[in-house]
FITI-717403 format. One record per residue: residue in three letters; x, y, z of N, C-alpha, C in turn. Coordinates in steps of 0.05 Angstrom, whole numbers, padded with zeros to 5 digits, always signed. Atoms other than C-alpha are relative to their C-alpha. Last residue first. Layout:
alaXYZXYZXYZ/...
REM end
This chain:
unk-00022-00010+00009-00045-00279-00051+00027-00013+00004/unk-00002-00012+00023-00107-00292-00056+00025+00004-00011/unk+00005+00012+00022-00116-00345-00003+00005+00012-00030/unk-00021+00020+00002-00088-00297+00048+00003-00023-00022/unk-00016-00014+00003-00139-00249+00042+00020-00018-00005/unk+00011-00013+00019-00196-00299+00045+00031+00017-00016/unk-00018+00021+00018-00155-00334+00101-00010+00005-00028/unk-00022-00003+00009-00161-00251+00135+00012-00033-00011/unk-00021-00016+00020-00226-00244+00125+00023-00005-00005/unk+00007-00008+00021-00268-00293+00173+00016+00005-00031/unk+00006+00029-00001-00229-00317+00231-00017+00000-00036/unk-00023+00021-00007-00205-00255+00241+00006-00025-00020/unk-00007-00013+00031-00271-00203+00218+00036-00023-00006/unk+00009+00010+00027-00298-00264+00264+00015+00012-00026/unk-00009+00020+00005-00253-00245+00323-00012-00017-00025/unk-00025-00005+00010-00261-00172+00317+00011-00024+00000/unk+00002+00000+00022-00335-00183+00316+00037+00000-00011/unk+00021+00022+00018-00347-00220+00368+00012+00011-00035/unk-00016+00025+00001-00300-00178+00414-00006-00028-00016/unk-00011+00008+00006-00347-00124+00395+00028-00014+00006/unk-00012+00029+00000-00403-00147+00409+00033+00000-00009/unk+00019+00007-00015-00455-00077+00428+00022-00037-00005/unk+00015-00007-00027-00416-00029+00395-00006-00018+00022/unk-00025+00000-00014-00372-00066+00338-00004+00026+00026/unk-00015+00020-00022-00439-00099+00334+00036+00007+00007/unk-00028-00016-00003-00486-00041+00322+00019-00022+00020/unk-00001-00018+00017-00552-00071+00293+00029+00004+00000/unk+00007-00014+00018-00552-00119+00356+00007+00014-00033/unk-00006-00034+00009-00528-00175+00389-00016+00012-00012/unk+00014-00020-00025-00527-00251+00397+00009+00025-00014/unk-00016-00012-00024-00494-00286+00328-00019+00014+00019/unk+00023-00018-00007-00520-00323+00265+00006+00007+00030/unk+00000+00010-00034-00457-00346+00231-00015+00019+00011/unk+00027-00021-00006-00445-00350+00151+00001-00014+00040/unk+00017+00003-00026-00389-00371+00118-00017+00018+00005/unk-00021+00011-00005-00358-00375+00041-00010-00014+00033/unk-00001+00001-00032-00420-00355+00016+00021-00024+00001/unk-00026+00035-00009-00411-00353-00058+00009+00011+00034/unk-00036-00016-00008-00459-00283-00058+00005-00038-00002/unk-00014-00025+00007-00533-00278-00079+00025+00004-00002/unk+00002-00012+00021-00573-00338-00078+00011+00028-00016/unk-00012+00017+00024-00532-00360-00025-00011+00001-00027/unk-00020-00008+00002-00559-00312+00022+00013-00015-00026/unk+00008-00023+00015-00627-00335+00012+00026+00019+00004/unk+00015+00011+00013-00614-00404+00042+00000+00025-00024/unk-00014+00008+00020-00564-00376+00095-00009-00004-00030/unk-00015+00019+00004-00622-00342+00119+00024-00001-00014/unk+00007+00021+00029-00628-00270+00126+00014-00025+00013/unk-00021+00009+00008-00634-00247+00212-00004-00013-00038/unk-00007+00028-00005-00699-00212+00217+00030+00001-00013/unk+00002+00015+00017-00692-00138+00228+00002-00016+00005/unk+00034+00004+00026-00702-00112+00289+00000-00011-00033/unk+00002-00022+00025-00624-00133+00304-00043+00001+00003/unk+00010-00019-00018-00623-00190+00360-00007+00032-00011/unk+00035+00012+00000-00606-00247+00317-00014+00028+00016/unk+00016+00002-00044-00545-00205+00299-00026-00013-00005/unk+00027-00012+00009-00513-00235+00226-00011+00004+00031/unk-00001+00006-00029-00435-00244+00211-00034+00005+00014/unk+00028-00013-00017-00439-00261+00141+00001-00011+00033/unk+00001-00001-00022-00376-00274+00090-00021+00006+00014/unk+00017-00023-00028-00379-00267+00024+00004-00021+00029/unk-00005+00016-00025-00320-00291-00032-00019+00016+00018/unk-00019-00013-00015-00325-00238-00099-00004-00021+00027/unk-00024+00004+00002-00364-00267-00153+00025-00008+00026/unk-00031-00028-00013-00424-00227-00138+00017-00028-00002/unk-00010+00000-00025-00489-00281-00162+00029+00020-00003/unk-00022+00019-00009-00533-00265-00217+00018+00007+00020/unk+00007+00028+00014-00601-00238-00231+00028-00022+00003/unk-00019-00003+00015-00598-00184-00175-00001-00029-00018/unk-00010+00028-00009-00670-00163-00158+00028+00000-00024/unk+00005+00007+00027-00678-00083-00159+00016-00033-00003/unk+00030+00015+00016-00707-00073-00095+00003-00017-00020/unk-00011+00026-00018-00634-00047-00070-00016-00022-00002/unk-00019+00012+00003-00648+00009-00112+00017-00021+00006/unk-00002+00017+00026-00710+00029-00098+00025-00020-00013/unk+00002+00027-00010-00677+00049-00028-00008-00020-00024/unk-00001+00028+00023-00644+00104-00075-00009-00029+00020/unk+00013-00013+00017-00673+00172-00032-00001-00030-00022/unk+00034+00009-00005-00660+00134+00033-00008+00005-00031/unk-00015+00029+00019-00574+00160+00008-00037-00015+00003/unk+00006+00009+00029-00606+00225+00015+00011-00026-00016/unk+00023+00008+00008-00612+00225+00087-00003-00010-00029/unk+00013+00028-00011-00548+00234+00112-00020-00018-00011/unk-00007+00017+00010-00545+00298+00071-00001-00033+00002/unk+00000+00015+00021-00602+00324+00120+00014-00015-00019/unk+00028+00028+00004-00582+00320+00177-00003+00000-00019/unk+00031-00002-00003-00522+00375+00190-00018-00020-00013/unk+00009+00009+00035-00448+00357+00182-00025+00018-00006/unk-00037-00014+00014-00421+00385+00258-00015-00002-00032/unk+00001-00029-00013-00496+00363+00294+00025+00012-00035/unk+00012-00006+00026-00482+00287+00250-00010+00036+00010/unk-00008+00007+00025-00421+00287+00289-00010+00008-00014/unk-00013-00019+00009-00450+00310+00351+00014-00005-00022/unk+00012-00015+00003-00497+00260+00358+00011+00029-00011/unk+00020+00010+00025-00454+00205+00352-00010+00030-00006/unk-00017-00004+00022-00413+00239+00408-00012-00002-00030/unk+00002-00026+00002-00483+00243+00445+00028+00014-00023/unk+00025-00006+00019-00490+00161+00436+00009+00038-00004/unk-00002+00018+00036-00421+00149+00465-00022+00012-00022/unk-00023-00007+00001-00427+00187+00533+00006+00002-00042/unk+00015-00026+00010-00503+00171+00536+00031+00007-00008/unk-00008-00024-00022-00464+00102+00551-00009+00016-00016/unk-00023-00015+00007-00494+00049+00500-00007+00019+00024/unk-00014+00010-00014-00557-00007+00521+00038+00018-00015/unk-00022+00019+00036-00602+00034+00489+00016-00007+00018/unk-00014-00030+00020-00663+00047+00544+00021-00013-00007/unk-00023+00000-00007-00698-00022+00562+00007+00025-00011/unk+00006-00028-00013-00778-00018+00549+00029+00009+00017/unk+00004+00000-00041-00771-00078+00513-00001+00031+00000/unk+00018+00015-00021-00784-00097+00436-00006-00001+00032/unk+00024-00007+00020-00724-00084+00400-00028-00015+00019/unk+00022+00024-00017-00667-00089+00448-00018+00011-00006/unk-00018+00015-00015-00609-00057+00390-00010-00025+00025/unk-00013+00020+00020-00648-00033+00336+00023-00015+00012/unk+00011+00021+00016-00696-00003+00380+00009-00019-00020/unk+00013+00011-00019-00653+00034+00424-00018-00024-00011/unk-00019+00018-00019-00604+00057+00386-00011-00023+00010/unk-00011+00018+00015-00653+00079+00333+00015-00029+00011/unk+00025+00018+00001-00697+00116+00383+00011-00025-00012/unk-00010+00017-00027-00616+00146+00393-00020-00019+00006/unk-00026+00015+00002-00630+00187+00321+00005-00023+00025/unk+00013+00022+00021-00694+00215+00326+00016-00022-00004/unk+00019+00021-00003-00685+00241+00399-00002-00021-00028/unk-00002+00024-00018-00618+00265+00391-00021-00019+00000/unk-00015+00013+00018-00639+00304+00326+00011-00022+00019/unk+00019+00014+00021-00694+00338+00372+00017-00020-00027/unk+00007+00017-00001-00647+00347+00420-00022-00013-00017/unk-00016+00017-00010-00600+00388+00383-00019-00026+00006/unk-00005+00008-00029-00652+00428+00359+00022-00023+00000/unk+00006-00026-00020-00646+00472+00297-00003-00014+00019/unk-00027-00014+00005-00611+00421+00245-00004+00024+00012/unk-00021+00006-00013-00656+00366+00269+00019+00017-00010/unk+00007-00007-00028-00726+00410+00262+00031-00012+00011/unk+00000-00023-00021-00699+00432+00199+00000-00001+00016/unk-00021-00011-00012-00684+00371+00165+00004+00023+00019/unk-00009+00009-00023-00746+00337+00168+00032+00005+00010/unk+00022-00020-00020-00778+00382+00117+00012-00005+00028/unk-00007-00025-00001-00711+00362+00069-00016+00022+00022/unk-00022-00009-00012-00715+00298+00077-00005+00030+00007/unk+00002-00031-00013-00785+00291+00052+00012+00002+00015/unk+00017-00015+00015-00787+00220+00004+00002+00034+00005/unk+00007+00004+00027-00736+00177+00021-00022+00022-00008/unk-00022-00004+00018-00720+00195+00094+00003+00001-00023/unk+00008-00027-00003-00803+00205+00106+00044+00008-00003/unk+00018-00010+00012-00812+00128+00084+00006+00032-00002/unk-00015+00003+00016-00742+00103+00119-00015+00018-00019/unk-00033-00019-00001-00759+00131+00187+00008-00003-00028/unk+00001-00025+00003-00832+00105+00175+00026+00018-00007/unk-00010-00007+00023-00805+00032+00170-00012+00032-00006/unk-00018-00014-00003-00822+00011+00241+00008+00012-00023/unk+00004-00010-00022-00893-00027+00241+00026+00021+00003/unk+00035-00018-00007-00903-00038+00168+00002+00011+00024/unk+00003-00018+00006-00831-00052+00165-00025+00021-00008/unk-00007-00023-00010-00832-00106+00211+00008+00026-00010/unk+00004-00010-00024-00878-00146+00190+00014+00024+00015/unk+00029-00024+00012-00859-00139+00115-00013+00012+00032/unk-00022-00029+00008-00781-00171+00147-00029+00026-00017/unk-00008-00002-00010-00820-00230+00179+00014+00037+00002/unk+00020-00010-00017-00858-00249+00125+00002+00018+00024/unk+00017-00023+00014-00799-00242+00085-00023-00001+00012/unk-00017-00025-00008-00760-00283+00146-00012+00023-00026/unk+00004+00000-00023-00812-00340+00144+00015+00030+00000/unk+00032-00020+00001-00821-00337+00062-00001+00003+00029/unk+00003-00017+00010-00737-00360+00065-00038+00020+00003/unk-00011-00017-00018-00743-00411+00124+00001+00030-00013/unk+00013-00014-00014-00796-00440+00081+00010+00017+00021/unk+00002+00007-00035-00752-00436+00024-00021-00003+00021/unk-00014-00010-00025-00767-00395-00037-00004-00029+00022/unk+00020-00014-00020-00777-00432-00099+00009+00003+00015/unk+00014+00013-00014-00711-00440-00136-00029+00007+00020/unk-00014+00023-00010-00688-00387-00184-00018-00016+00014/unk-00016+00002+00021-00713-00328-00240+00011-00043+00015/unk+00013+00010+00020-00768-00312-00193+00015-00017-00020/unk+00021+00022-00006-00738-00309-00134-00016-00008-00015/unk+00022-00002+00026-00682-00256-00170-00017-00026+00006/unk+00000+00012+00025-00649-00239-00100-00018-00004-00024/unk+00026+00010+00013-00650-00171-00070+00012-00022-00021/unk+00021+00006+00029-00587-00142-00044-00019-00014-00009/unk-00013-00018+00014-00538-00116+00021-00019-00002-00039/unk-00007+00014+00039-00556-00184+00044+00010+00009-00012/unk+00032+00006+00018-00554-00165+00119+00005-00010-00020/unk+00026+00007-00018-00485-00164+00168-00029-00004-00013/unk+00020-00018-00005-00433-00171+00119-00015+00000+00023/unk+00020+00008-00024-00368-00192+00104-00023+00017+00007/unk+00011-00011-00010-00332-00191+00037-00005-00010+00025/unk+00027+00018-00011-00278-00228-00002-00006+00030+00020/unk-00009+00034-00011-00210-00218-00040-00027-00012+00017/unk+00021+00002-00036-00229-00146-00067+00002-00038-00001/unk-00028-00003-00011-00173-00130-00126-00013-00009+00032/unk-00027+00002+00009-00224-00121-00181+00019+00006+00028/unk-00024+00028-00016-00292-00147-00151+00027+00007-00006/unk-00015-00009+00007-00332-00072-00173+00031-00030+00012/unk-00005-00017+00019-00406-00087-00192+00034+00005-00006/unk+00016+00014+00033-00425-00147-00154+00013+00025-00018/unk-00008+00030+00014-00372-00148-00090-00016-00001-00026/unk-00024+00004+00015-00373-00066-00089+00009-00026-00003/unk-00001-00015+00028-00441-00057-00086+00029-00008-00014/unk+00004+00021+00023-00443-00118-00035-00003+00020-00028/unk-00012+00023+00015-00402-00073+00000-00010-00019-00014/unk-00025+00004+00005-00444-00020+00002+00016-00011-00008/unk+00010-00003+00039-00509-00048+00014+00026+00014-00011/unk+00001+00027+00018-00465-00075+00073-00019-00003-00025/unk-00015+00004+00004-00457-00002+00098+00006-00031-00017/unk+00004-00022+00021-00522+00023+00097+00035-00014-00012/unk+00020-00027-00006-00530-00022+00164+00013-00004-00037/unk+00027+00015-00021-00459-00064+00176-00021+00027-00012/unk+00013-00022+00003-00394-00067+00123-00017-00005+00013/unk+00013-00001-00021-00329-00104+00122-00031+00023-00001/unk+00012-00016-00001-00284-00111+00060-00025+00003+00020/unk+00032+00016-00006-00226-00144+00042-00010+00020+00010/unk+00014-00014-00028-00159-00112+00002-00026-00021+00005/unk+00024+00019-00019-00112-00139-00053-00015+00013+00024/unk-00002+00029+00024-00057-00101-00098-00029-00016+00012/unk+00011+00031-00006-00080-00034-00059+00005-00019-00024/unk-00010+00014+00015-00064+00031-00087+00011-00024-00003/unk-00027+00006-00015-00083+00080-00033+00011-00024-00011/unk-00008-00027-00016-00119+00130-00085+00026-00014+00023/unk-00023-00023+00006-00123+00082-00135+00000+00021+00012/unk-00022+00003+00018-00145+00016-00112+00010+00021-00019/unk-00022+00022-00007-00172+00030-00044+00011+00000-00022/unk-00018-00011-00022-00208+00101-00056+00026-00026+00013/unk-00023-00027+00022-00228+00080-00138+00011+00005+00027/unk-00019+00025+00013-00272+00010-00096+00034+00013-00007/unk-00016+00008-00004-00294+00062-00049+00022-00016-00013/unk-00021-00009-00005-00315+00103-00098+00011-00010+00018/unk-00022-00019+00016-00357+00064-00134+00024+00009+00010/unk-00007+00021-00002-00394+00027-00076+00021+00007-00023/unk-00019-00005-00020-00410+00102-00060+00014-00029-00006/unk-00018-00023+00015-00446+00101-00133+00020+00004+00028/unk-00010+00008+00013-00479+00041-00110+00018+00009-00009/unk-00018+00005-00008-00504+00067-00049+00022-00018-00024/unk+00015+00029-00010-00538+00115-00078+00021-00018+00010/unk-00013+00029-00001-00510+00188-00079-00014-00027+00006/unk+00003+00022-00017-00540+00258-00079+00009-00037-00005/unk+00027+00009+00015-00509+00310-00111-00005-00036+00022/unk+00013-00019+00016-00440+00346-00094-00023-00004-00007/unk-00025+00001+00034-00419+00307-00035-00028+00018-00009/unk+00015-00003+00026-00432+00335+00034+00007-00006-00022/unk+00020-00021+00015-00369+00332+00070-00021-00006-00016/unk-00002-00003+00024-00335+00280+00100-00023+00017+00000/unk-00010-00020-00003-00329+00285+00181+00005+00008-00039/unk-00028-00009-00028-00387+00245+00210+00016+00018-00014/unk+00002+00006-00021-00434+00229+00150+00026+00015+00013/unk+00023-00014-00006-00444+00272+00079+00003-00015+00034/unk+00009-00034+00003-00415+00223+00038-00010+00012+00011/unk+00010+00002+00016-00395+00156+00084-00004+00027-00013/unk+00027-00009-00017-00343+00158+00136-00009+00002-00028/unk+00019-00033+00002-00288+00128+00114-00021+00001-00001/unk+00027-00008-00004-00249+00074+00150-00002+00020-00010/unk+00015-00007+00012-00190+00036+00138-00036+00007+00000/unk+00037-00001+00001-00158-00016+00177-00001+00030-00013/unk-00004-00033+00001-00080-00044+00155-00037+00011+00004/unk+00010-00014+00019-00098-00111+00183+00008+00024-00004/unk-00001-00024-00002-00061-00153+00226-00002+00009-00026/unk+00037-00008-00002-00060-00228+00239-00010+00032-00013/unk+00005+00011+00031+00016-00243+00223-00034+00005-00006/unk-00015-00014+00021+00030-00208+00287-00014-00002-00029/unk-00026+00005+00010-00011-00263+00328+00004+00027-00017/unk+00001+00016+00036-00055-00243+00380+00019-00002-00010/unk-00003+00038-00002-00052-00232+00455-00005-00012-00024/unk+00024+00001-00006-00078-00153+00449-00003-00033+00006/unk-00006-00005-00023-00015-00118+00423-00020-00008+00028/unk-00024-00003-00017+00000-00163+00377-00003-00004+00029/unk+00017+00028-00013-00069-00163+00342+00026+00004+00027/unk-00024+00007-00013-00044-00093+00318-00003-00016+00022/unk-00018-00007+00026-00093-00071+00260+00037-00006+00017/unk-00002+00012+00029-00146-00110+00286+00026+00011-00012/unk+00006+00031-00009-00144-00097+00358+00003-00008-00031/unk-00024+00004-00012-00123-00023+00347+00003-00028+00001/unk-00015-00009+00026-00185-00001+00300+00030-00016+00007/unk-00015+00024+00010-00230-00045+00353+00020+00009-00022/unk-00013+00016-00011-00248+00014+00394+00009-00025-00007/unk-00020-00017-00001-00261+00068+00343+00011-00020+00020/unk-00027+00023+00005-00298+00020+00297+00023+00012+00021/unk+00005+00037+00001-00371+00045+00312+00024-00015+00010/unk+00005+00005-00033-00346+00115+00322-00004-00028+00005/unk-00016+00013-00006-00342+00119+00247+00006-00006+00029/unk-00020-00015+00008-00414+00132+00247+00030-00016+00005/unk-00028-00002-00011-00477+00110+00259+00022+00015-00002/unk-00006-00041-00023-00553+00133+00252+00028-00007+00001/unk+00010-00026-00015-00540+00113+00189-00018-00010+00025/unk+00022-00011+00015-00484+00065+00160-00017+00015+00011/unk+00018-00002-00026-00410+00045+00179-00032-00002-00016/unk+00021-00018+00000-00362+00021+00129-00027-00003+00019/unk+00032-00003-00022-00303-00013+00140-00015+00025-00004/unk+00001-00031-00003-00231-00022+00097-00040-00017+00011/unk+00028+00008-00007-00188-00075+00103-00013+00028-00002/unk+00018-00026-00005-00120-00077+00081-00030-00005+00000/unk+00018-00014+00021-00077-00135+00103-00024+00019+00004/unk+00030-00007-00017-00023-00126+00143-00016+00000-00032/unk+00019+00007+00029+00050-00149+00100-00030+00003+00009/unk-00004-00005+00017+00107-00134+00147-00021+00001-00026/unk-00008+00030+00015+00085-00141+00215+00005+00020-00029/unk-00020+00011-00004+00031-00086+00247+00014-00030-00028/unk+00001+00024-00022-00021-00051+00217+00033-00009+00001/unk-00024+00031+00011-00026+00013+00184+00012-00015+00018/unk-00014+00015-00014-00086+00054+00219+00010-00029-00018/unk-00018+00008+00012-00125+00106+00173+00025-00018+00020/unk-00006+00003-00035-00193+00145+00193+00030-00029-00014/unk-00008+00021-00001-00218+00171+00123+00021-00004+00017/unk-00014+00005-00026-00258+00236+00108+00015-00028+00010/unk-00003+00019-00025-00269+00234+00041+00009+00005+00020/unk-00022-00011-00016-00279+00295-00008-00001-00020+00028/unk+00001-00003-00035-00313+00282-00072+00015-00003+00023/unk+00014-00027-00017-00294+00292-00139-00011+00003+00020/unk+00017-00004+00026-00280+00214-00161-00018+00037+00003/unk+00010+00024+00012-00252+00209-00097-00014+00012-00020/unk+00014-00001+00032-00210+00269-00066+00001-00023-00014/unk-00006+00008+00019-00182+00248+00016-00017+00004-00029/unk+00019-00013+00011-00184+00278+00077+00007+00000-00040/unk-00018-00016+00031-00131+00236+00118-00034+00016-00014/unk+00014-00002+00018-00132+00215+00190+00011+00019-00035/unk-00001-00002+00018-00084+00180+00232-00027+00004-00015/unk-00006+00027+00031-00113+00164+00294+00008+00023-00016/unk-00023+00033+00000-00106+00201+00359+00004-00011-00016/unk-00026-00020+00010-00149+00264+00337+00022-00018+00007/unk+00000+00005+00028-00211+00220+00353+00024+00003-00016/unk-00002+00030+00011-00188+00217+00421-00004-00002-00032/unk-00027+00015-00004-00181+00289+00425+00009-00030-00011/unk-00025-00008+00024-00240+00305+00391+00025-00005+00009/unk+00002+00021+00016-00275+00259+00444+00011+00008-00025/unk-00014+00027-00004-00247+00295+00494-00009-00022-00015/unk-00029-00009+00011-00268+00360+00468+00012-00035+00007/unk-00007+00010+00041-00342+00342+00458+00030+00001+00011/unk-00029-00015+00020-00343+00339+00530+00004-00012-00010/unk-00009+00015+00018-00413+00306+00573+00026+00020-00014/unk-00028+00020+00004-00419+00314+00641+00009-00009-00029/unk-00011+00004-00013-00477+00369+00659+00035-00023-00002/unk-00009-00026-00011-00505+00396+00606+00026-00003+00020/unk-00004-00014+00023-00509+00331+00565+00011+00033+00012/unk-00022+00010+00005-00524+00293+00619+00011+00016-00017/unk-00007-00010-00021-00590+00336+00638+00038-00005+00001/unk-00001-00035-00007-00610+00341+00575+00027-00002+00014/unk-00031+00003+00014-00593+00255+00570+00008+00029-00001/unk-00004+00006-00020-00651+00252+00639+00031+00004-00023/unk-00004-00017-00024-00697+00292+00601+00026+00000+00021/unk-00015-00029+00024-00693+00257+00536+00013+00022+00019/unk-00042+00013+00009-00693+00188+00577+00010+00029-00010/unk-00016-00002-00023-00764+00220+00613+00037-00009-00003/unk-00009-00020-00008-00788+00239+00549+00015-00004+00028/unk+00019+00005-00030-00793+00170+00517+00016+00036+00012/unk-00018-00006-00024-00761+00166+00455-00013+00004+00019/unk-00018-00022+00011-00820+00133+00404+00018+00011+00034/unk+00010-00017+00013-00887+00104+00415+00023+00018-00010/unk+00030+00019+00019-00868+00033+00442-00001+00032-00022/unk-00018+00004+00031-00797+00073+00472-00024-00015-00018/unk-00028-00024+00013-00832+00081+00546+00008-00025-00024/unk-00016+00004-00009-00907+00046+00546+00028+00006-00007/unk+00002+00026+00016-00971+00080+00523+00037-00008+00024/unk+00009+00028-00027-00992+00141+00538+00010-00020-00019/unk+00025+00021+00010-00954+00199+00495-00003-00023+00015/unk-00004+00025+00009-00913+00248+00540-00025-00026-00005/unk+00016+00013-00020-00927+00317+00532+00014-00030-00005/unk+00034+00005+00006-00872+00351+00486-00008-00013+00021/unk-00002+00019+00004-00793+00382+00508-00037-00003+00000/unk+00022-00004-00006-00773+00456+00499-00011-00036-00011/unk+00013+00025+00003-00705+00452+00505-00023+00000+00007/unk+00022-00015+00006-00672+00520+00527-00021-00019-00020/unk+00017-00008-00031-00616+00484+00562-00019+00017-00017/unk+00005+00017-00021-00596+00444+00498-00016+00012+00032/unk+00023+00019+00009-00596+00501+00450-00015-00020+00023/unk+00018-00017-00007-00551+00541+00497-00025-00004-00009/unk+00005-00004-00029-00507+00483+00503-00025+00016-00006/unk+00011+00032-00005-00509+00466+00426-00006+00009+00033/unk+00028-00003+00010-00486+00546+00418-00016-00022+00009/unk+00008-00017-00018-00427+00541+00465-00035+00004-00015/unk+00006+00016-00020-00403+00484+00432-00017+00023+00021/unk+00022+00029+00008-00404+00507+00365-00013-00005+00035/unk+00035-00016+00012-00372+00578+00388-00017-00020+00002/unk+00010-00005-00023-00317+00526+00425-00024+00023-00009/unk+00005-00032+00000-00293+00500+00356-00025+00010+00031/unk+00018-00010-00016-00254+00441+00368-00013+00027+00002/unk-00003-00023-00015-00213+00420+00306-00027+00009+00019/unk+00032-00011-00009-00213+00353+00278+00003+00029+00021/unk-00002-00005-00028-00146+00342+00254-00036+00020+00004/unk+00028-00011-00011-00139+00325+00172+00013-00003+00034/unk+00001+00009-00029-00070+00302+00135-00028+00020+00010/unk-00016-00022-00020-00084+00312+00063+00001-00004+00024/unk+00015-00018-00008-00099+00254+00010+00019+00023+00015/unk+00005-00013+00020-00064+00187-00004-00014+00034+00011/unk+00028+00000+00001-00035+00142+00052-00005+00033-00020/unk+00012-00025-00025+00029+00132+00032-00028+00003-00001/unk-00013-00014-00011+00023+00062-00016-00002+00021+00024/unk+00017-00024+00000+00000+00000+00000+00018+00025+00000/
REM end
């Protein structure tokens, strides 16, 4: 690999920002609370009340720009757009490159505590020879990349990553990790862009098979599409009013703080213990960083990747090439995909249905940094 490509970046603390968000935050004008049971109908005001209060009281952005400001970052020009990209060359002589993508409400924050475990097994009771160069950029428009110029599907980001590994940091071989928004992603880049990609891993399908074209479905397959209509009748609003009327729903999160906490952390909560009246099993610490990320960007770009969900609709008539991998949370609101209906899409190399949520280098990850392990790197090694 060569130098890492781009300009050196440093997240800079701007204390105006922070002084505004405060003054927002204590002048929070919060709604009645709807009957019914906390998180059933949405954030529950007494959590909103109680993260205010955290928020005023103990939370500092600066120390998490600090920490951030610990890694190697680069700000890197893709096909005309302007990557932000989090950059740790691994130990040993030959690390292979990996690159990770987050998806929405997340951010690179996801990976910030396994970047070191993967890219320097070493130092952590692993072997040397294990060690990934890791690679993260934040998607167009998320955490610290800019807005791109027009709105983006994820196919067209499956684009530029492919052009940000093999000719910006000029990768002979790389693998590829992706959860959420992120594993339509990489399966963009196993069916459309396989040149130099040694194998994937996913958490979902990342694509629509052609059920018509192949075997009748399964009954484990019509169990998890029954399964997956169920629950987007009852939760799929967020995607409905992201796709269609971003732009009305940007205001209220690019003028309140907590009103962009609330929409965003419901996420946490429900896509992590879906179904209880548990608040998100993450430190408010963690979630409010989140929060400030997409604060710094502003809400809507985020959104306009919702604009191409069609796109993921569009059944694929033949299989991705490229070696897949699938780490899958049973515990996700989504159903877990079968193997069954995986395999109509990818040369499933493995598949492993796992405890956890949505956000597993949150909520598992020692799960995941031993699968992306166990997983990726004989993929990698096989190629070369």
């Amino acid at each position: 690999m060569q130098k890492s490509p781009g300009v050196p970046f440093r997240l800079v603390s701007d204390a105006a920002m922070i002084a505004d968000v405060r003054a927002r935050v204590q002048a929070a004008r919060f709604p009645a609370q709807q009957a019914g049971p906390d998180w059933e109908t949405g954030t529950p005001v007494g959590y909103m009340r109680r993260l205010r209060d955290y928020w005023l009281e103990s939370f500092d952005w600066n120390q998490w720009v600090e920490r951030i400001n610990a890694f190697e970052q680069r700000m890197v020009e893709v096909k005309g757009e302007r990557i932000h990209v989090i950059v740790e060359v691994g130990s040993g002589t030959d690390p292979l490159p990996l690159v990770m993508t987050h998806g929405w409400p997340g951010s690179f924050l996801e990976f910030l505590d396994i970047i070191d475990r993967l890219a320097h097994p070493e130092r952590h009771g692993g072997a040397i020879e294990d060690a990934f160069t890791v690679i993260v950029p934040s998607l167009p428009g998320y955490g610290l990349s800019p807005a791109p110029s027009r709105p983006l599907a994820a196919s067209d980001i499956g684009a530029l990553w492919s052009s940000l590994m093999t000719d910006c940091f000029q990768v002979d071989h790389y693998v590829a990790y992706g959860s959420d928004w992120g594993s339509i992603v990489t399966a963009a880049m196993a069916f459309d862009h396989p040149e130099r990609l040694d194998g994937v891993m996913m958490t979902m399908s990342g694509a629509t098979p052609d059920f018509a074209a192949g075997p009748p479905m399964q009954p484990d397959e019509q169990q998890w599409a029954g399964a997956l209509q169920a629950v987007l009748k009852r939760e799929g609003a967020y995607q409905a009013i992201q796709a269609t009327k971003p732009q009305t729903l940007s205001y209220a999160q690019t003028d309140s703080p907590i009103g962009l906490a609330a929409w965003i952390i419901e996420k946490f909560q429900g896509w992590s213990v879906p179904g209880t009246r548990e608040d998100p099993p993450f430190p408010m610490d963690l979630l409010l960083a989140n929060i400030m990320l997409y604060w710094i960007g502003g809400s809507l770009a985020p959104s306009w990747i919702y604009m191409f969900m069609g796109e993921i609709m569009v059944p694929r008539t033949e299989k991705a090439k490229v070696p897949a991998t699938f780490m899958v949370p049973t515990q996700d609101l989504f159903p877990a995909a079968p193997r069954s209906l995986l395999e109509r899409l990818y040369n499933v190399i493995d598949y492993k249905a796992m405890g956890g949520g949505h956000f597993p280098g949150l909520d598992s990850p020692d799960t995941l940094v031993a699968e992306i392990q166990r997983m990726l790197l004989p993929l990698g090694r096989r190629a070369r």
